[in-house]
Residue, then its C-alpha position, 0 to 999 in steps of 0.5 A: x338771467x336767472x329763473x327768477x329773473x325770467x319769471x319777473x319778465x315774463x310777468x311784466x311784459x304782460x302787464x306791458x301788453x296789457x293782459x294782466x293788471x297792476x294788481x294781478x301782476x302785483x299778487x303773482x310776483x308776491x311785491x308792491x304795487x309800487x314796485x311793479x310800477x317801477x319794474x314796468x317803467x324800468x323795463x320801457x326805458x332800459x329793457x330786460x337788462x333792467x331786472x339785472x341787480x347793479x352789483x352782479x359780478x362786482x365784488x362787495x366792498x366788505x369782501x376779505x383779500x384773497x391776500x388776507x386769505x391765504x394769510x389766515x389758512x397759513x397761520x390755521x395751518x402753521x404749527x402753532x395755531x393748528x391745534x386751536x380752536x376756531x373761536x380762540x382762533x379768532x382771538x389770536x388774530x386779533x391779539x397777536x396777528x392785527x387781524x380783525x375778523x367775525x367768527x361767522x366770516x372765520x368759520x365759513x372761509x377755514x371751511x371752505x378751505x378744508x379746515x375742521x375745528x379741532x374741537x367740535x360742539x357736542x349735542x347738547x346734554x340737559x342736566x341739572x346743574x349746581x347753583x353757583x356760590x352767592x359770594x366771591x370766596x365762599x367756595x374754592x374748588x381745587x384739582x390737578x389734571x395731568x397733559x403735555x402742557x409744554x407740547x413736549x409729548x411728556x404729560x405734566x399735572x396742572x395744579x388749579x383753584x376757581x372760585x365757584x361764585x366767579x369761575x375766576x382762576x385763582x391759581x395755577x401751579x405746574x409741577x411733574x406729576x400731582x404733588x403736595x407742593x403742586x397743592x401748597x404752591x396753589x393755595x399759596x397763590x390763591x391767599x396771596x391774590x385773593x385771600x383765604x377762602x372759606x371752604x375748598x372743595x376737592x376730591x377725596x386723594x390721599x393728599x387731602x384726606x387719610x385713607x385711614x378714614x374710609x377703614x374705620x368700624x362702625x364701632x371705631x366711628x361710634x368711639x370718636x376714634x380720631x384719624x389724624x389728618x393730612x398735612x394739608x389738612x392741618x394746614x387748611x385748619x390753621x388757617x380757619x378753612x374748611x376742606x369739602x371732599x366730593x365723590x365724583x368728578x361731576x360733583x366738582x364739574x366747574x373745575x372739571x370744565x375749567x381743565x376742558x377748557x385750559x386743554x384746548x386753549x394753554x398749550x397753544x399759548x405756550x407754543x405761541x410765546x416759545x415756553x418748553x420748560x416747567x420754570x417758564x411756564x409758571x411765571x407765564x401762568x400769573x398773567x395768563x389767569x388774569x386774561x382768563x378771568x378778564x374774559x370768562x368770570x361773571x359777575x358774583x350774586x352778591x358783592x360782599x367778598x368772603x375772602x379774608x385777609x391773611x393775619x399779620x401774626x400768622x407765617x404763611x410759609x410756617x403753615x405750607x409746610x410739613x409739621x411733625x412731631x419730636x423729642x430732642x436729647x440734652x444737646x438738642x439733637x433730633x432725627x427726622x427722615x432717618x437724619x439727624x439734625x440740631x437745634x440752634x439756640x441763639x440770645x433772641x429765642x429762650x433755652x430749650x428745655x432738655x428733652x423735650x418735644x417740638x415741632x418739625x418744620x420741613x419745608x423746600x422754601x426754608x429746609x428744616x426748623x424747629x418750633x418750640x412754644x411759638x418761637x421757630x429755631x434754625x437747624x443744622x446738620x449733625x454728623x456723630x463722630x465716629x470713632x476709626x480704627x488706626x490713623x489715616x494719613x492725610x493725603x488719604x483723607x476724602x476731601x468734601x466737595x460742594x456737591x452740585x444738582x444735575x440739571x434734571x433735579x427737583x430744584x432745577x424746575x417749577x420753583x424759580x419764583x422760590x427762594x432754594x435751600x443751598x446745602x453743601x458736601x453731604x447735606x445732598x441727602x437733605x435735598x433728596x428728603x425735601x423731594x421725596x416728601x413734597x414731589x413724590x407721586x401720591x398714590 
């Protein structure tokens, strides 16, 4: 018997023996009357062993197997659950294993066996934070975070949107490092699922704004000296959005959190579903971001959407696009990116006039055309003759082979969902522009 136990006995053998009263045994054991009655007749007919609870060493009903047991701590401890939190353990359980269990039950069994959370709570920190947006599609926030997403030891850059009203994710977009591609891809996506927000909040990269901008004079400012803007800028103004710029991460915290959260929750789907390259993990990611958003977006202040659709007039794919300027001569052949390229003219589309300015459409998903005055033309590649010297006898003449990508090239990761650009023989110079424009690293 337990001290306790033996306290109640040794009170209600007075109370047998009649030193104390009903009352005085009640105030000392702090029960009922009621109860002491019982505990006093229990005592007569059955004796001390009355005080005993029934289920004292019996097993509870609801009690987890020691089979079930050892399957969760071997699951915790397998190479794929071992770098999970313990809530979204516990979620993957029930997902992916069949196996139902409260996060309270979860917790004390992994501790009792040794088995720390990966990501432990923080003392909590008071501080002020934004109020959200009152509408779905007012505000979306825009970033990219670099991680070994695919647990390949190789960081990668996520490119992301949430909507700040919602904390939806309305895209996700994996690339090798933080790109202009990365950002058109997710702003596509975005339109595509949603429509087009109102404003998009970034932080103040390259990609986003001029770094021209911060080095103009007072005077130059006071001028109305205009800095051109970014590709992506022109773009978000095509499209009627407007582009807010943040100086500090904690001004665009939503998403800042958001990357806190993917990091300890994303790799571990990855592994669970044998994704180890960039191609897998992009289709993946579409129907991850509505499990997210089915489990952490709340609901907006308003019901009214901001969200616009996109116009029937307006070619998305003539938007997400590098848009430059240039002169053709008379046989509509210009130069961009150190190549030159000629305009094909077809019934459809009106005759250029010789010798004038277009605009230069680049783009991984199309490769190179032109825009004259609203109609867009196809291009192809143009090789001046040159002219050699002495003849060259045919069996030394180079053949051109069709060149074919390593496996390690631009166009054999992150853009399976994109129709590619097939060029042939010494067009490989083509795809090596289209790379170092959209892929390359930005300071």
């Amino acid at each position: 018997m337990s001290q306790k136990q033996l306290n109640r006995f040794a009170v209600i053998t007075k109370l047998i023996d009649g030193h104390i009263t009903v009352k005085e045994a009640a105030l000392c054991l702090e029960l009922s009357e009621r109860q002491i009655i019982r505990l006093k007749k229990g005592v007569l007919n059955e004796g001390p062993a009355f005080l005993i609870h029934k289920n004292k060493g019996r097993k509870p009903a609801h009690a987890i197997s020691q089979d079930l047991v050892q399957k969760i701590v071997s699951l915790k401890k397998s190479n794929i659950y071992q770098g999970a939190n313990f809530l979204h353990f516990q979620e993957i359980l029930k997902e992916y294993e069949a196996v139902s269990i409260s996060y309270s039950a979860l917790y004390n069994l992994l501790k009792a066996n040794g088995i720390e959370s990966s990501k432990k709570r923080r003392r909590f920190k008071e501080h002020r934070r934004r109020k959200r947006k009152p509408q779905e599609g007012l505000l979306i926030q825009m970033d990219a975070s670099p991680f070994d997403w695919l647990n390949l030891g190789e960081n990668l850059t996520l490119h992301g949107c949430i909507d700040d009203a919602t904390g939806k994710i309305t895209a996700l977009y994996l690339t090798k490092n933080e790109c202009l591609q990365g950002y058109f891809e997710s702003l596509r996506l975005t339109i595509e699922l949603f429509g087009i927000p109102l404003s998009i909040y970034t932080d103040r990269h390259s990609i986003f704004i001029s770094p021209k901008k911060n080095k103009l004079s007072i005077e130059e400012e006071l001028a109305g000296k205009p800095v051109n803007d970014t590709q992506f800028g022109r773009a978000l103004k095509e499209l009627g959005i407007t582009l807010i710029t943040a100086r500090s991460p904690q001004a665009k915290g939503r998403i800042e959190r958001l990357w806190e959260t993917l990091q300890s929750r994303l790799p571990i789907e990855l592994l669970r579903h044998n994704i180890t390259t960039i191609d897998q993990a992009n289709e993946f990611l579409a129907s991850f971001i509505h499990k997210f958003n089915e489990k952490f977006a709340v609901e907006p202040e308003s019901k009214e959407v901001a969200f616009r659709k996109l116009p029937l007039s307006v070619n998305l794919d003539h938007v997400l696009c590098i848009v430059d300027k240039r002169t053709f001569d008379n046989g509509g052949v210009f130069s961009f990116g150190n190549k030159q390229f000629q305009i094909i003219q077809d019934i459809e589309n009106p005759l250029l006039p010789p010798k004038a300015k277009v605009e230069v459409l680049i783009s991984p998903k199309f490769g190179v055309k032109a825009r004259f005055n609203g109609a867009v033309y196809d291009t192809i590649r143009f090789i001046s003759q040159k002219s050699s010297k002495g003849s060259q006898k045919p069996s030394e003449t180079k053949k051109n082979k069709p060149w074919i990508p390593p496996d390690s090239h631009y166009y054999k990761y992150g853009h399976k969902l994109i129709k590619k650009v097939t060029f042939e023989d010494s067009d490989r110079d083509i795809l090596k522009m289209l790379e170092d424009i959209f892929l390359s690293k930005y300071a």
